[in-house]
N, C-alpha and C positions, 0 to 999 in steps of 0.2 A: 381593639379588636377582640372579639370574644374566641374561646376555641372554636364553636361552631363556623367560625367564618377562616381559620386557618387553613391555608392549603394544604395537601398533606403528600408529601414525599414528592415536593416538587410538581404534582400534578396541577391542573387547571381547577380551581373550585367556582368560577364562574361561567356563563356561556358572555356569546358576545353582548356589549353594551352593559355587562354586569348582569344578565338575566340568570336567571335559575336553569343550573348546567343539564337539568333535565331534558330540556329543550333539543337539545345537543343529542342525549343519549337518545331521542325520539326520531332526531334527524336520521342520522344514522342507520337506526334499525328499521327505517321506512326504505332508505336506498338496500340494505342488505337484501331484505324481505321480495322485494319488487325484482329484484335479481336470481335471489336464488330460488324462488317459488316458481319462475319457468322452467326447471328442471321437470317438475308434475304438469304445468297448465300446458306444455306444448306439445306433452306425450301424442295428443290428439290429431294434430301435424303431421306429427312426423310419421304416426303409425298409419296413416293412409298411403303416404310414400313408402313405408318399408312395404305395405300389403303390397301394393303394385311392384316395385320392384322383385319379392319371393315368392307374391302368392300362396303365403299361409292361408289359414285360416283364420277369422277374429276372433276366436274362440280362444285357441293356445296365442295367440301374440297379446290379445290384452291380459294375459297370464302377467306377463313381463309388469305390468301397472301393478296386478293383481299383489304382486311377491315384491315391489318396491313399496306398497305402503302397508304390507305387513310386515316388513322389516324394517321399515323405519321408523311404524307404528312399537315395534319389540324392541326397537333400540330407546324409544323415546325415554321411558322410565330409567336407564342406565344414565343416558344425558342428563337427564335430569339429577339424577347422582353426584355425578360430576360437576354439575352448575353448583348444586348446592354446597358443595365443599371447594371447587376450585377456580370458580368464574370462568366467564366467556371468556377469556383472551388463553386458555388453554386450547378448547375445545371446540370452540369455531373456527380456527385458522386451518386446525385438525379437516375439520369436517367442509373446510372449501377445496384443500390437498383431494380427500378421499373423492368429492364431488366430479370435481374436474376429472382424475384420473378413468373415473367410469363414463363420463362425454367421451374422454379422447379415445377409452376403448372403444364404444358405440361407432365411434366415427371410421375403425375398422374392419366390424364386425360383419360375419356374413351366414352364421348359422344362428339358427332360436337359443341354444344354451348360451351363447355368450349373450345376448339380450340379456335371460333371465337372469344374469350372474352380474354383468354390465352395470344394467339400468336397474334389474331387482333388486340387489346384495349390495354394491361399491355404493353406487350412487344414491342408493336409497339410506345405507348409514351415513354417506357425509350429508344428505339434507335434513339428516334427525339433529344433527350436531349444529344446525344453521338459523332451523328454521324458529318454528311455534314454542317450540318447546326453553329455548333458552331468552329468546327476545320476548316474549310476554313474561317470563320470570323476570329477567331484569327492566322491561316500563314497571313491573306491577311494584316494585323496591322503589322506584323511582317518585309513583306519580299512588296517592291514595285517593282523594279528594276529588279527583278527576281521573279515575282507574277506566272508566269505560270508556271517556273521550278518546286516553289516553290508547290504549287499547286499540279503537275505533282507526284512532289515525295508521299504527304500526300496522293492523292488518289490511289496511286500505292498499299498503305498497303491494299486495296481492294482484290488486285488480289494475295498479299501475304498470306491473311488471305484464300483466295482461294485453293492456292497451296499447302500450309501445314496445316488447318484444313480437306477440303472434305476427303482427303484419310483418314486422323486421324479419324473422324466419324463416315465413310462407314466402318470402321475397328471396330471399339469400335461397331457400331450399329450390326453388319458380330457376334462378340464378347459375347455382354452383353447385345443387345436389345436397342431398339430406345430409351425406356426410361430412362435406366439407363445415353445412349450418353444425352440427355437433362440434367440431373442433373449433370452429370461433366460440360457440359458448361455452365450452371449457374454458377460456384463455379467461373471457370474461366475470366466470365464477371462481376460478382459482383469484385474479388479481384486486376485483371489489371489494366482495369482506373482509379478505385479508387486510388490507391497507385500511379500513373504516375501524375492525375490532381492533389494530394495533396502536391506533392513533387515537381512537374517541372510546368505545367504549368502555365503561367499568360498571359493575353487579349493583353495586351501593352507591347509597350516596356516603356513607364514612369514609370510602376509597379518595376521594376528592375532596376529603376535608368539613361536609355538608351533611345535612340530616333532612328526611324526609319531613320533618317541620316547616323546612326553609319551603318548599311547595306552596306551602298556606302564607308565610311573612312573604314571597314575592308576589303572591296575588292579592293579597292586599293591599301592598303598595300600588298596583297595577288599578287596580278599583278607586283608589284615593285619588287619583292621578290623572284620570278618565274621565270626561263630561261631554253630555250633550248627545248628538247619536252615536257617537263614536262609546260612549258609557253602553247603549242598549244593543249594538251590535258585538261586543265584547260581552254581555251580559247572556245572549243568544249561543255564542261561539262557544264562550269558555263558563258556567257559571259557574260559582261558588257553593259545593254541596257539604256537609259534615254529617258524618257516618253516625247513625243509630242504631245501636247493641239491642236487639232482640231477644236475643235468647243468650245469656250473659255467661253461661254455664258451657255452652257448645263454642261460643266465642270465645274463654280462657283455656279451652282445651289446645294443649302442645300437640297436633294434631302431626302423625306421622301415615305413614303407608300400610301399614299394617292394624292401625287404631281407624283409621278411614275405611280400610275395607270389611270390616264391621259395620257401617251403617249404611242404612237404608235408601239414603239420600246420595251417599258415594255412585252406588251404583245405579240410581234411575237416572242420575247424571252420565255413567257411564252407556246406557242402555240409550241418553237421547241420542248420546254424541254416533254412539255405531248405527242408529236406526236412520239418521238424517245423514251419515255420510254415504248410508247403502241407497238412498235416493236422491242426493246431491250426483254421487259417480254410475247410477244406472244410465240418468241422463248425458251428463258432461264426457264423459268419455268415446259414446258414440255418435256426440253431437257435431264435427265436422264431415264425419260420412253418411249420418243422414241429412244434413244440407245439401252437402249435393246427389243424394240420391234423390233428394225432393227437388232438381235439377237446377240449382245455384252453382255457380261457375265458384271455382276454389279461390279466388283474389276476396268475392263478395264473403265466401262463407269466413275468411280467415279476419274479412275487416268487420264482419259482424262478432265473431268471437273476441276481438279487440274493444269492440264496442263493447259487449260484458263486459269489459275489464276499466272501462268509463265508470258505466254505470256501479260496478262494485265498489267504488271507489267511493261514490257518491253515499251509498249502502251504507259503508261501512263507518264514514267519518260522521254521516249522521243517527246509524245507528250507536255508537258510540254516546251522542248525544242525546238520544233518545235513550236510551238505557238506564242510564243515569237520572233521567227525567219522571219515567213512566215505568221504571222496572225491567229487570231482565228477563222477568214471565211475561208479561204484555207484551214485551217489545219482539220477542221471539215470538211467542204467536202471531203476530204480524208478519211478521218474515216467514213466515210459514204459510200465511196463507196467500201472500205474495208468490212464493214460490208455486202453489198448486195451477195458482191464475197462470203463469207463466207457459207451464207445462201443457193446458188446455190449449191458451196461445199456438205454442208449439206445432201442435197435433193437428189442431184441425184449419190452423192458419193456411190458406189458399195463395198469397201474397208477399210480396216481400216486406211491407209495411207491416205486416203480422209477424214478421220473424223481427221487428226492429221491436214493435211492443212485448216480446217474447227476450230480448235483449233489456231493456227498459226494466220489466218484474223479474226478472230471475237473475240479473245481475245487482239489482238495490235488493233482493230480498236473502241474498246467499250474502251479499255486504252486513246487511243487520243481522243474519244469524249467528254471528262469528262473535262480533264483541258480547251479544250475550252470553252465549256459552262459554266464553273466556273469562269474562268478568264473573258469571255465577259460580265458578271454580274457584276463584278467587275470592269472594265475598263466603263461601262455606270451609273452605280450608287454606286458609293463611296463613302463614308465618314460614320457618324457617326449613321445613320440610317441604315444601310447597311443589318444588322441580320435581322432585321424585314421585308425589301427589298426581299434577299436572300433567308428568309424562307418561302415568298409566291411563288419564283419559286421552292422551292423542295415541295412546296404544289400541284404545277401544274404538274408536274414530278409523283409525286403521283399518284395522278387522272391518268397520263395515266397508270402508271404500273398496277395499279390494273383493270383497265379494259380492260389490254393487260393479265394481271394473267387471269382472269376470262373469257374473250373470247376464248383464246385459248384452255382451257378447253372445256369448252361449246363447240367448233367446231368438236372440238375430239369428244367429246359422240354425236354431230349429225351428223358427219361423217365418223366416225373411219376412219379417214386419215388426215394430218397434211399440204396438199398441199396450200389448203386456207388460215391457218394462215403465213405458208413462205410467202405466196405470198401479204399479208396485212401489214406483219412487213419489206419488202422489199421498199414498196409503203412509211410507216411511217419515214424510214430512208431518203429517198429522200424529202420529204415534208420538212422535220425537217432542211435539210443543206439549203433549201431555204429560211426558216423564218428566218435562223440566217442569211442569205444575207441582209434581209429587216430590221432584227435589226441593222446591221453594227457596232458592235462596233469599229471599227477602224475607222469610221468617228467621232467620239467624242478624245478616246486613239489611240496613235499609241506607238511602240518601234521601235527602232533603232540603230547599235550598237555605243556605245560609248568609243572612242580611249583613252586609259590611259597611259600617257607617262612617269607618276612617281605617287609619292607619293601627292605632288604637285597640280596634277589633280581634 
């Protein structure tokens, strides 16, 4: 047995059947992800019940959105600090504690400042510590060769955590009241990560005794081993790509936070990520109250929003594959213009069958914008600084959602009509697939497939 294959301090170095433990570390962060990502997707839920129940206005309540992903957008690059020096099994258990505690306040709450303090501040720093920021740093340690698949799958748990909690929610909220739904998903958020990052997760593959080599010797074997159609649907799912250095000199750079925001490319990357979150959140945030102001009963509108969370799912595992196939500028301009079709959908669909095609593009198209922009982050600045990198672009993503939470709001109570924010978050999608033209990352990384004719290989 070589060292590379020794376990290391007692830990597991393999997954089951002998597989490459990465699989494991995938698993894992697809159930955390799918869980604690309804903390943000059901804001939408709940805030139609808190309106009815206080009769704010929408304007100051989706504040509360507004100040949760700018603080968890402000927390992300700290996190990512953290990651980088002390691994997830500090700072996510951390960050399920904080989570929870601001559900279980919510579930008390009965004036706007504890909202904003609530769901803005607690809860929005324990989903910095849970979510993007720490589980795409550890797949992306894990998995290089298949970085976007990889990627593609973990952020899929988005759109699963969509699919089967909204309706659970809208049901328990239909049931027992918004507050009673807030303190069951606290109980839920505090006890899932916890027990997944205590038991499975680790940052590296060195931690378990393995090297990110072993990726490429287990799919090899996996290739040797495989014939027939069962070869060509394996060959579809997962293929075999190897990384091409472009630009050789941007690629050996030790690339930190401070040397990254110096260039040019950091920030049209930052500039896509805020421009497409201020048009992703003009839409999604006021998307269950204008369902039913377009007079859809709350059961259909919560199981159409569910349905997004289907189709994201689909989005994103294949955009995942698709990324890696066709690039992360192609694939993202897709998703971009999937997303506009969506929104037109939206607006002037007359029928319910327009709101399912309106579910259909804007749920596969927000799926594939996500492993792009994760993976072009990745492919421009890699290495060991990466968290702290990664976490100033979910800080910029931030900044735009919450100012896409809060204008659309706003627009609504000065308009009572929703035509300006479509037509603002349509504008944001287009801007955003051109910044990431101007970042390029395939002019630094590229993939390519690569032919395995055995074991050998």
């Amino acid at each position: 047995m070589s060292e590379i294959d020794k376990p290391c301090q007692g830990r597991p170095a393999r997954g089951p059947g002998g597989s490459y433990y990465g699989w494991v570390i995938l698993a894992a962060c697809f159930v955390i992800i799918a869980v604690s990502s309804g903390v943000i997707s059901s804001f939408p839920i709940f805030y139609v019940s808190v309106l009815r129940q206080f009769h704010w206005n929408r304007g100051n309540t989706a504040i509360a959105m507004s100040l949760h992903l700018l603080v968890n957008g402000g927390a992300s690059p700290f996190v990512g600090v953290i990651m980088d020096r002390y691994g997830p099994r500090l700072a996510m258990p951390v960050g399920a504690l904080l989570t929870a505690a601001g559900l279980c306040w919510l579930s008390r709450a009965n004036a706007l400042w504890q909202f904003y303090v609530a769901f803005g501040i607690l809860a929005a720093v324990g989903s910095a510590m849970l979510l993007l920021v720490p589980l795409i740093a550890i797949v992306s340690n894990w998995f290089v060769r298949r970085r976007g698949m990889a990627i593609g799958i973990v952020a899929s748990g988005i759109g699963a955590g969509q699919l089967l909690l909204l309706p659970l929610l809208q049901r328990l909220i239909a049931l027992a009241g918004w507050r009673t739904a807030y303190l069951v998903f606290a109980i839920a958020i505090l006890v899932i990560p916890w027990v997944l990052v205590r038991q499975f997760l680790f940052n590296r593959p060195e931690e378990v005794g393995l090297s990110v080599t072993d990726e490429m010797g287990q799919r090899q074997k996996e290739q040797a081993s495989t014939s027939g159609w069962l070869a060509g649907v394996n060959k579809v799912l997962a293929p075999q790509n190897e990384i091409i250095v472009v630009d050789t000199a941007w690629a050996r750079t030790d690339w930190t936070l401070r040397k990254a925001a110096y260039s040019l490319r950091f920030w049209a990357l930052v500039m896509a990520m805020i421009v497409f979150a201020i048009g992703f959140y003009l839409v999604t945030v006021q998307l269950f109250a204008y369902l039913l102001d377009r007079g859809y009963n709350p059961a259909f509108a919560a199981s159409l929003m569910g349905l997004l969370g289907c189709f994201n799912i689909a989005g994103k595992f294949g955009g995942g594959l698709l990324c890696d196939r066709i690039g992360r500028e192609m694939s993202f301009s897709l998703a971009m213009a999937l997303l506009i079709g969506s929104i037109v959908f939206l607006h002037y669909g007359r029928v319910a069958i327009l709101g399912i095609a309106f579910a259909l593009l804007f749920g596969v198209g927000y799926g594939m914008a996500i492993p792009s922009l994760m993976a072009s982050a990745t492919d421009l600045f890699q290495g060991k600084h990466f968290g702290a990198i990664f976490g100033f672009n979910i800080l910029g993503a931030a900044i735009g959602g919450a100012l896409g939470s809060w204008l659309g709001g706003y627009l609504f109570d000065l308009t009572r009509a929703y035509g300006i924010s479509f037509m603002l978050a349509s504008i944001g999608m287009l801007v955003a697939a051109l910044l990431l033209w101007k970042a390029r990352p395939s002019a630094v990384r590229l993939l390519r497939p690569y032919k395995v004719t055995g074991v050998s290989a």
